[in-house]
Structures are given as C-alpha cells and as structure tokens.
TIVO-2410 file (N, C-alpha, C; in nm, 3 decimals):
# residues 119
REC num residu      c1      c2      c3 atome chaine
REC   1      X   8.024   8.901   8.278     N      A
REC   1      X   8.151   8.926   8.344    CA      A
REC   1      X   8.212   9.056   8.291     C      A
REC   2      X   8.248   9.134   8.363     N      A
REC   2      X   8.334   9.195   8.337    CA      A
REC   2      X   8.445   9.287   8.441     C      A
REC   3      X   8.575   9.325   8.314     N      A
REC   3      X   8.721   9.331   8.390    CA      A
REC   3      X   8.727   9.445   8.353     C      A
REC   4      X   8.766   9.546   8.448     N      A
REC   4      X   8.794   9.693   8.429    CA      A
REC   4      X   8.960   9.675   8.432     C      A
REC   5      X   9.004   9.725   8.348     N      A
REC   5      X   9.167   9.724   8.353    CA      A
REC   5      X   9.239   9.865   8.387     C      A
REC   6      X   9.358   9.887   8.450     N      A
REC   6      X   9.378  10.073   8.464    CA      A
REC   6      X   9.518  10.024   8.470     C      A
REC   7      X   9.615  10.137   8.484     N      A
REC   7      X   9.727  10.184   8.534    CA      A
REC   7      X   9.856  10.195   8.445     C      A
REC   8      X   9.807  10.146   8.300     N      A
REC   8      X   9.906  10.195   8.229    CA      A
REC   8      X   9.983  10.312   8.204     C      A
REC   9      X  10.025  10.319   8.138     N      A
REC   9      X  10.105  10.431   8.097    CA      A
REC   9      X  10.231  10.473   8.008     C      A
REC  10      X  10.309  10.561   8.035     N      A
REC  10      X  10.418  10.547   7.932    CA      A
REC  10      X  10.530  10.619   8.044     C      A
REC  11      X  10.668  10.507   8.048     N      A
REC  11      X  10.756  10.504   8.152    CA      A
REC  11      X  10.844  10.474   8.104     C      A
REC  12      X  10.984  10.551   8.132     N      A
REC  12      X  11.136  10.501   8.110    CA      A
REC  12      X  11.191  10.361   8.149     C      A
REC  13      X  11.248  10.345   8.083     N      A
REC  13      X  11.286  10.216   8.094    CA      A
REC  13      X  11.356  10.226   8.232     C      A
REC  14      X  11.398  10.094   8.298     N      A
REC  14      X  11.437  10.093   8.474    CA      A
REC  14      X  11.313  10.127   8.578     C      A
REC  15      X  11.205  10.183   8.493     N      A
REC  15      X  11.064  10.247   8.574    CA      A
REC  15      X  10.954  10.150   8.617     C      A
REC  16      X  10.874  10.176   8.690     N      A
REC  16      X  10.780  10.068   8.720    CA      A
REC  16      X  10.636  10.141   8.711     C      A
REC  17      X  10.550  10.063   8.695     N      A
REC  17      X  10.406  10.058   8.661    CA      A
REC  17      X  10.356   9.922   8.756     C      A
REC  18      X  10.191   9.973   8.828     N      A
REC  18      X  10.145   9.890   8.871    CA      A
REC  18      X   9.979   9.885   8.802     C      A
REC  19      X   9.978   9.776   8.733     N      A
REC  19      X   9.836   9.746   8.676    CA      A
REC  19      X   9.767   9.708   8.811     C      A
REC  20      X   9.600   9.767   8.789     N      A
REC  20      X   9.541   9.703   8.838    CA      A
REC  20      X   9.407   9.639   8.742     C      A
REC  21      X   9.329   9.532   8.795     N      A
REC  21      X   9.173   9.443   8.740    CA      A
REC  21      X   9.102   9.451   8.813     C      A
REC  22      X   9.008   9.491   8.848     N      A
REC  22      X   8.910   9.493   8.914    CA      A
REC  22      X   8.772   9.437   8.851     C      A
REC  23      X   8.695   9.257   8.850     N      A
REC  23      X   8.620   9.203   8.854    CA      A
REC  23      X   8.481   9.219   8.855     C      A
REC  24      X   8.364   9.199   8.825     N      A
REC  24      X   8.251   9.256   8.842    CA      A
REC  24      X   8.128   9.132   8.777     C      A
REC  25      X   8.055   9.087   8.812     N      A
REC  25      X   7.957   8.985   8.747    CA      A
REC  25      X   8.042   8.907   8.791     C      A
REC  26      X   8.049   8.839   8.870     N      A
REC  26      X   8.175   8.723   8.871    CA      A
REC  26      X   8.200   8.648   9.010     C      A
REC  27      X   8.182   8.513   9.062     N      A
REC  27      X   8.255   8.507   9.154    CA      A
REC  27      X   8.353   8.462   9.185     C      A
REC  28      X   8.454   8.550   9.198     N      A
REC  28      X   8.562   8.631   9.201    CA      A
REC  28      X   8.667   8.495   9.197     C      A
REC  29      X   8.602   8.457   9.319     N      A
REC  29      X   8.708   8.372   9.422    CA      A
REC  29      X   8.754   8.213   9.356     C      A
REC  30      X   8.619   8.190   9.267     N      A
REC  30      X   8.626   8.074   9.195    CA      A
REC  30      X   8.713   8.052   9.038     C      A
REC  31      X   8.767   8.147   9.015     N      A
REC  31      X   8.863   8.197   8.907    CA      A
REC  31      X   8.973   8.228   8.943     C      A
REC  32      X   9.083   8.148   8.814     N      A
REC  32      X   9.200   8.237   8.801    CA      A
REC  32      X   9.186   8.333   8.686     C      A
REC  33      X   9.300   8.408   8.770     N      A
REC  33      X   9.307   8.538   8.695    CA      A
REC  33      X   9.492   8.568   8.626     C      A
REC  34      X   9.471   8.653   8.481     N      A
REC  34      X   9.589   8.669   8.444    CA      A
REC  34      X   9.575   8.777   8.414     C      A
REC  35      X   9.744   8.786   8.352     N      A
REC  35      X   9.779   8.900   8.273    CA      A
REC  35      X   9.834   8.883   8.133     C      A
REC  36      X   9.741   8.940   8.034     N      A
REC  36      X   9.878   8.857   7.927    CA      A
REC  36      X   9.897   9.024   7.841     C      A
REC  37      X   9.981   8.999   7.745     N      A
REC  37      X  10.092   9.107   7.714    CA      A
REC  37      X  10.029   9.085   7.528     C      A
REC  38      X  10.029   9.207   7.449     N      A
REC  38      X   9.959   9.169   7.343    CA      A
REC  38      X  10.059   9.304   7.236     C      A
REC  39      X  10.149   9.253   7.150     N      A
REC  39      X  10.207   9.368   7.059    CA      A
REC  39      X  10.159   9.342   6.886     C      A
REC  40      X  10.127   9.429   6.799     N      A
REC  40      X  10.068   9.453   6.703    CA      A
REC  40      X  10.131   9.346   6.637     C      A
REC  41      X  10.042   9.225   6.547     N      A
REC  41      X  10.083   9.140   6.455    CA      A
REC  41      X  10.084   9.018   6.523     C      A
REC  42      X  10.113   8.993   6.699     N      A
REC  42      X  10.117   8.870   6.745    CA      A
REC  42      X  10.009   8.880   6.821     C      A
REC  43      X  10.028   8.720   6.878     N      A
REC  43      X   9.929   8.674   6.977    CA      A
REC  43      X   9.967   8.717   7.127     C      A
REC  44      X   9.829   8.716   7.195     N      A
REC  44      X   9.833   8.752   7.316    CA      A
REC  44      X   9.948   8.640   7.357     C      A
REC  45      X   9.998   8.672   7.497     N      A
REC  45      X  10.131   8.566   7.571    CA      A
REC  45      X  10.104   8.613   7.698     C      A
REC  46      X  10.116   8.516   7.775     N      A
REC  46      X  10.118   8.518   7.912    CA      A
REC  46      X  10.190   8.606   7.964     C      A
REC  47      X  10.152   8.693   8.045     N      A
REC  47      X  10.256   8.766   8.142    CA      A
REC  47      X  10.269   8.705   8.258     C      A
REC  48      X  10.191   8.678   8.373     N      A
REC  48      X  10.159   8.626   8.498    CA      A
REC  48      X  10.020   8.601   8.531     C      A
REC  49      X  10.014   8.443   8.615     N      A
REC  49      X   9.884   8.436   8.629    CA      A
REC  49      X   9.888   8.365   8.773     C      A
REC  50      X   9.755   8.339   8.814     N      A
REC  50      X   9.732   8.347   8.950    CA      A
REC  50      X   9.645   8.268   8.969     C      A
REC  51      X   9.627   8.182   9.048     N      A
REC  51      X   9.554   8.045   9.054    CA      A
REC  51      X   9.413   8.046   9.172     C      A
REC  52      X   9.327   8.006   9.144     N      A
REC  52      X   9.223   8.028   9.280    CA      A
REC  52      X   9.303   8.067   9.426     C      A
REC  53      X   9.414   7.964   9.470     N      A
REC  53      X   9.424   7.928   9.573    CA      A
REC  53      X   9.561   8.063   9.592     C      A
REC  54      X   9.599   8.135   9.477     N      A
REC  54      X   9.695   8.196   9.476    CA      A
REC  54      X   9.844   8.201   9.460     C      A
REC  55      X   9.845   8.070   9.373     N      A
REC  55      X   9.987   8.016   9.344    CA      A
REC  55      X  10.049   8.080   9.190     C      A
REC  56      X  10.138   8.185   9.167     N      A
REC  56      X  10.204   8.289   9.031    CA      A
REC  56      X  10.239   8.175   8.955     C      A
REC  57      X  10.234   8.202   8.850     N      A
REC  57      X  10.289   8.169   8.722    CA      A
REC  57      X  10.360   8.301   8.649     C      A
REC  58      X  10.493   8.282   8.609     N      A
REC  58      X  10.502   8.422   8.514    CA      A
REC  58      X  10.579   8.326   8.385     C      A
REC  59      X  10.544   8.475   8.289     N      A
REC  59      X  10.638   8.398   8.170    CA      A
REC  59      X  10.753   8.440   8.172     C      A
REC  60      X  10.860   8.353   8.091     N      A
REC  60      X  11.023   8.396   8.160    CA      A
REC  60      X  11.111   8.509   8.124     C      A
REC  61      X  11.022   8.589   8.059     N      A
REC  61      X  11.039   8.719   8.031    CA      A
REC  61      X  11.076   8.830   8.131     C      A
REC  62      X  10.974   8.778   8.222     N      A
REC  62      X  10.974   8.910   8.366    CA      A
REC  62      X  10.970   8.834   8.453     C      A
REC  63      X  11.032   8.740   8.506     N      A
REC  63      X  11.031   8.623   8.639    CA      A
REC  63      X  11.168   8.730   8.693     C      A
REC  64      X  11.137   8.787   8.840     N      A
REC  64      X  11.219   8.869   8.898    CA      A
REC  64      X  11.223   8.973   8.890     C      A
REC  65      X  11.101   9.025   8.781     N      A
REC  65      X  11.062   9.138   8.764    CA      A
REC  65      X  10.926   9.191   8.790     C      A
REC  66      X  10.869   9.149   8.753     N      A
REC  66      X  10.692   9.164   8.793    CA      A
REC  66      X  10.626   9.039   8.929     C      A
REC  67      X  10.545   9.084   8.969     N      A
REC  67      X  10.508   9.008   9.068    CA      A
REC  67      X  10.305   9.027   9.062     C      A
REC  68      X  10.245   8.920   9.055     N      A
REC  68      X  10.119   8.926   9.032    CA      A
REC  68      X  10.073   8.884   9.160     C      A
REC  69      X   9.931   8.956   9.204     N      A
REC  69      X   9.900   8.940   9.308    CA      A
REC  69      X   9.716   8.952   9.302     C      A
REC  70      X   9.652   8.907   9.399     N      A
REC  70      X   9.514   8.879   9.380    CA      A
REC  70      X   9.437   8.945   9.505     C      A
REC  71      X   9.314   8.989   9.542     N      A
REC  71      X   9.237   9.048   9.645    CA      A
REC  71      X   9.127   9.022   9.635     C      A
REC  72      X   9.074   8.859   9.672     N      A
REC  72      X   8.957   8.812   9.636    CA      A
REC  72      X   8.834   8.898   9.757     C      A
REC  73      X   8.865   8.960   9.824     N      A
REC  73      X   8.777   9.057   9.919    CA      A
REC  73      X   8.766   9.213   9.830     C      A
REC  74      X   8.822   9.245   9.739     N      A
REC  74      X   8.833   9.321   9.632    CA      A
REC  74      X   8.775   9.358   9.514     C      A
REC  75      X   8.795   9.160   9.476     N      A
REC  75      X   8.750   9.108   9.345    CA      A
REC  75      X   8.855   9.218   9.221     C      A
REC  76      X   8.986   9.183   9.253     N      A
REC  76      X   9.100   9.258   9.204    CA      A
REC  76      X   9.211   9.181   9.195     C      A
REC  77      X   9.298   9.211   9.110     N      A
REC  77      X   9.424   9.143   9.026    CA      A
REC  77      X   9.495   9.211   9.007     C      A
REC  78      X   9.609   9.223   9.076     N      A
REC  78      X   9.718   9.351   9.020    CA      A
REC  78      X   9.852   9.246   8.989     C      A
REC  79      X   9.947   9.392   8.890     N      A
REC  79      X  10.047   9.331   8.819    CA      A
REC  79      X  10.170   9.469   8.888     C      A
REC  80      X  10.220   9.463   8.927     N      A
REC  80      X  10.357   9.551   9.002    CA      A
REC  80      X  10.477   9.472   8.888     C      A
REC  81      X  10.472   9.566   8.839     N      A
REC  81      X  10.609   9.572   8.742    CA      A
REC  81      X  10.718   9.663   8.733     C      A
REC  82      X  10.830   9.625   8.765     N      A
REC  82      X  10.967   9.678   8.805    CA      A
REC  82      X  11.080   9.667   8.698     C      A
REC  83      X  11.137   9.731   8.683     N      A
REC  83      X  11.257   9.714   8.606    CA      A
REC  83      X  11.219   9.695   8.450     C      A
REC  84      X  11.147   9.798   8.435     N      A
REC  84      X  11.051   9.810   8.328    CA      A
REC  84      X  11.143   9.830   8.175     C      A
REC  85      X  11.160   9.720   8.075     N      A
REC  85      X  11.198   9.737   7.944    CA      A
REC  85      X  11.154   9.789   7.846     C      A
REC  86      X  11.189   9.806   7.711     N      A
REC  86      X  11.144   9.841   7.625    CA      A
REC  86      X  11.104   9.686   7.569     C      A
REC  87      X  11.129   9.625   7.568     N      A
REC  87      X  11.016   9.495   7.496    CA      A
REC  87      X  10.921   9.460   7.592     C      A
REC  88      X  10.905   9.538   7.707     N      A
REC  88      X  10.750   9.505   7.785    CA      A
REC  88      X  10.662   9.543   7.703     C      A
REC  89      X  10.684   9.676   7.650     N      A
REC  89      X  10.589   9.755   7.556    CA      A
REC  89      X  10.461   9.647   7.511     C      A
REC  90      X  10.337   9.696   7.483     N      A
REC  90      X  10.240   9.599   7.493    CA      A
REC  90      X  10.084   9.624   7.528     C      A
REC  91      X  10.013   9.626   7.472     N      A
REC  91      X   9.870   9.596   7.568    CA      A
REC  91      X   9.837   9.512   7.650     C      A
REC  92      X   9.834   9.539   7.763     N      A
REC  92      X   9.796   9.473   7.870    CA      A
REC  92      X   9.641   9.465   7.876     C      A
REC  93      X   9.625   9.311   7.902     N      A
REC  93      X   9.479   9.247   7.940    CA      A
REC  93      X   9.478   9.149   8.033     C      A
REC  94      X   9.371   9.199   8.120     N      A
REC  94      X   9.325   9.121   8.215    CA      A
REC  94      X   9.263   8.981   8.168     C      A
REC  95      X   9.270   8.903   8.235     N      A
REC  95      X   9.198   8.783   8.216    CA      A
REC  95      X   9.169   8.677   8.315     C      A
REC  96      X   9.041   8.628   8.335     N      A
REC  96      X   8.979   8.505   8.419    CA      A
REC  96      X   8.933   8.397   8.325     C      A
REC  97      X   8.974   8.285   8.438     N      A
REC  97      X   8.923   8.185   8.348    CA      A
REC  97      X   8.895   8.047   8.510     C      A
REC  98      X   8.886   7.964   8.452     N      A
REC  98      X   8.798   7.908   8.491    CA      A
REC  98      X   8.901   7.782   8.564     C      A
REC  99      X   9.002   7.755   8.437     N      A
REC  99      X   9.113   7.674   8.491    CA      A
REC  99      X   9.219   7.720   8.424     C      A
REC 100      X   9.402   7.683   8.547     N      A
REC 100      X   9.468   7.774   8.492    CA      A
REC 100      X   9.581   7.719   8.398     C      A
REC 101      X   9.503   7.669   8.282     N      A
REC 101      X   9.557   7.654   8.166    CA      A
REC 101      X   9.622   7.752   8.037     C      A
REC 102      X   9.723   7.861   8.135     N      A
REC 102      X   9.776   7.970   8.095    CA      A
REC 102      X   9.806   7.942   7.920     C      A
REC 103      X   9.824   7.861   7.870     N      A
REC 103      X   9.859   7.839   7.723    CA      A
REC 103      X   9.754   7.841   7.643     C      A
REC 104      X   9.631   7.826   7.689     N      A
REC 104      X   9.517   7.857   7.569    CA      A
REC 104      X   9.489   7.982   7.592     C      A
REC 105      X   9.433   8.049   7.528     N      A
REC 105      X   9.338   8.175   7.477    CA      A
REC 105      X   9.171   8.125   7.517     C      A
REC 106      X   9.158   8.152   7.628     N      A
REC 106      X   8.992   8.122   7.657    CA      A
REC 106      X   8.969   8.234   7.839     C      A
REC 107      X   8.847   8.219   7.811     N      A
REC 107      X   8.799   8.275   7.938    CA      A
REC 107      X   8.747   8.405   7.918     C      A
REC 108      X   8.720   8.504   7.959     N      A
REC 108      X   8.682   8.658   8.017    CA      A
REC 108      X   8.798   8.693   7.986     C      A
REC 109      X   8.777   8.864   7.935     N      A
REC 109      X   8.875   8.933   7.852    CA      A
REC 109      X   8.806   9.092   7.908     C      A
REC 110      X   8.936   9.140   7.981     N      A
REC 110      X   8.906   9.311   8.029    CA      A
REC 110      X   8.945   9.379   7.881     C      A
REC 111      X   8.920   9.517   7.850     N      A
REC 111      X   8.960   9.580   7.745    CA      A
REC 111      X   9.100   9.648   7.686     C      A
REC 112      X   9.170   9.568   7.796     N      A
REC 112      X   9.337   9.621   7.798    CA      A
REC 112      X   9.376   9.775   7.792     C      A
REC 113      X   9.498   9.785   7.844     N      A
REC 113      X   9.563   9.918   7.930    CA      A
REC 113      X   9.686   9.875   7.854     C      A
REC 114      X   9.724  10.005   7.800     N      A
REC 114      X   9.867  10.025   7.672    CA      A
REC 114      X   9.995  10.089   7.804     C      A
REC 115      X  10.108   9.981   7.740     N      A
REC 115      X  10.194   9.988   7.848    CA      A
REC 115      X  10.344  10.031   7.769     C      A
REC 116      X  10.351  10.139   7.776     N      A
REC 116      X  10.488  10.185   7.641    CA      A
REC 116      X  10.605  10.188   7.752     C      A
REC 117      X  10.699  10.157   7.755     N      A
REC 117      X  10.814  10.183   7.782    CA      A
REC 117      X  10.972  10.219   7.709     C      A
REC 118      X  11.013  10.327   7.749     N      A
REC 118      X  11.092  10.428   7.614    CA      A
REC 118      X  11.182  10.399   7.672     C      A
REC 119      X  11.298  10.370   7.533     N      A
REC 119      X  11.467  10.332   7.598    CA      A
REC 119      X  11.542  10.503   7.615     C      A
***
C-alpha cells in the first residue's frame, strides 16, 4: 500500500490549505481513509475521517472548519481546510484502514505533509 500525501504548506492564519492522498496498491473503495494531525512530543490525533460508504468524522478541533472528502474513482482523500489557526500547525498524515475505528493507531500510513500556520 501506499499513500502519496501533498499540499501543505506555510499560511497565515484565517488562510486555507487543501491536502490531498492519493492511494496506490490498494482497493481503494474497501477502506476508510483519514487524516490525522501529528506535533513534536505527542501522538498522532485524528483530524477527519471518512468511512467506506462516505460518512466524516472530525475531531472537535476543526468541526466547521475543515471538511474531508473521498474520490473512490481517483483512489484520493482530500482535506479542504479553512479558517486556518496557529494550533493546526502539524504534520499531516494520510491514513487507511480497514475499519473506522478513528481512536487506535493502526492501518497504512502516507509519509505526511508539514502544515505551519503563522499568527
């Protein structure tokens, strides 16, 4: 399996960034897919995740702010993030898994995309 991750960057705060995942070895359609958020010293944390059938989960951090979305004709996972903070700041990683038991740490792991946002 593997997750190509892109679209980070470094953005003012109020700014938006759209991650994208793009899938590969994989079929696609039989996985959920996430996003989780990773800052130096802690554990990865859920950002938003996305269920086979396409039903979001976000964590309550960015609920009204980010919106996760899926393109199983793609084999792609994007993250559209708006109203961009300085505690988004973070490595962003893609992730599939198998079931969407967003609270464990398991599944396929893309190489994460660094997401700085400056106050």
């Amino acid at each position: 399996v593997q997750l190509q991750a892109s679209g980070g960057g470094l953005v003012q705060a109020g700014g938006s960034l759209n991650l994208s995942c793009v899938a590969s070895r994989i079929r696609f359609e039989a996985y959920a897919m996430a996003w989780y958020r990773q800052v130096a010293g802690e554990q990865r944390r859920l950002v938003a995740g996305v269920t086979r059938g396409g039903s979001p989960n976000y964590g309550d951090s960015v609920k009204g702010r980010f919106t996760i979305s899926r393109d199983n004709a793609k084999y792609a996972v994007y993250l559209q993030m708006n109203s961009l903070k300085p505690e988004d700041t973070g490595v962003y990683f893609c992730n599939s898994r198998a079931a969407p038991d967003w609270a464990r740490e398991r599944g396929y792991w893309g190489q994460g995309t660094q997401v700085t946002v400056s106050s």
